[in-house]
C-alpha positions as CSV (number, residue, x, y, z in Angstrom):
1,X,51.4,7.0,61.6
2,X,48.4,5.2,60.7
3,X,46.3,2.8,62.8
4,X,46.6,-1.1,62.0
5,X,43.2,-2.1,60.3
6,X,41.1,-3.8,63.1
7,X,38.2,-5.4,61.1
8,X,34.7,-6.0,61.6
9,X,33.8,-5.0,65.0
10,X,31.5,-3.2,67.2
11,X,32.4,0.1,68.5
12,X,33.3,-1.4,72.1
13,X,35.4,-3.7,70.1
14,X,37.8,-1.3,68.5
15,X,37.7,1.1,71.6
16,X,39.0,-2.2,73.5
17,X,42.1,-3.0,71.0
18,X,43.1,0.7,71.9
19,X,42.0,1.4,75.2
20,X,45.6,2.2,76.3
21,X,46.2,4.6,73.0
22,X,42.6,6.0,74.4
23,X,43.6,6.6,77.6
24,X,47.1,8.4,77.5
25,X,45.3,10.7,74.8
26,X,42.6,11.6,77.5
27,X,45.3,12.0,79.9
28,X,47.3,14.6,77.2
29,X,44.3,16.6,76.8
30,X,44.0,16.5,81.0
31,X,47.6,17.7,80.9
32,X,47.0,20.3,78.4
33,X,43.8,22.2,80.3
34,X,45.5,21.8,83.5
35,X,48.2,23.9,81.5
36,X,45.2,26.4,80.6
37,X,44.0,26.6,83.8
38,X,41.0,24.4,83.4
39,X,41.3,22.2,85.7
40,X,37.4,21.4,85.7
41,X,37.8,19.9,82.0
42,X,40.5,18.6,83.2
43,X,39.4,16.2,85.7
44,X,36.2,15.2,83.3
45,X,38.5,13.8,81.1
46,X,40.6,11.9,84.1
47,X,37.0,11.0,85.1
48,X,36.1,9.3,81.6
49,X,39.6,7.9,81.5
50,X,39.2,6.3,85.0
51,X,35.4,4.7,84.2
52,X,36.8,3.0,81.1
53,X,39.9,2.2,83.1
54,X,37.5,0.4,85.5
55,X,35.3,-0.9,83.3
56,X,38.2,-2.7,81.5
57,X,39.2,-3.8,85.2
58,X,35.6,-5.4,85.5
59,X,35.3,-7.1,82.3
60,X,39.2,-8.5,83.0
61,X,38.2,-9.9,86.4
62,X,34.8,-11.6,84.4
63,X,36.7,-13.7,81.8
């Protein structure tokens, strides 16, 4: 599978056109450590999941 071309854009930009792709894969990898045991790594990735999770909730609310 490869990713539709996005264009020009800013880092922010093309994390935002595939913030949900983002965040399942950041939930996966949680998933996986939890599997291994490492439940630490595990919740810092929940934890940068859930701050771009928010942040998206933020900038929603602003426009």
């Amino acid at each position: 599978m490869t990713a539709p071309d996005p264009g020009e854009g800013t880092v922010g930009d093309v994390a935002g056109l595939y913030l949900g792709n983002i965040l399942y894969a950041l939930e996966l990898a949680a998933l996986s450590l939890e599997e291994q045991g490492r439940r630490e790594d595990a919740g810092f990735y929940r934890g940068i999941a859930r701050r771009l999770a928010e942040a998206r909730g933020r900038e929603k609310g602003a426009g």
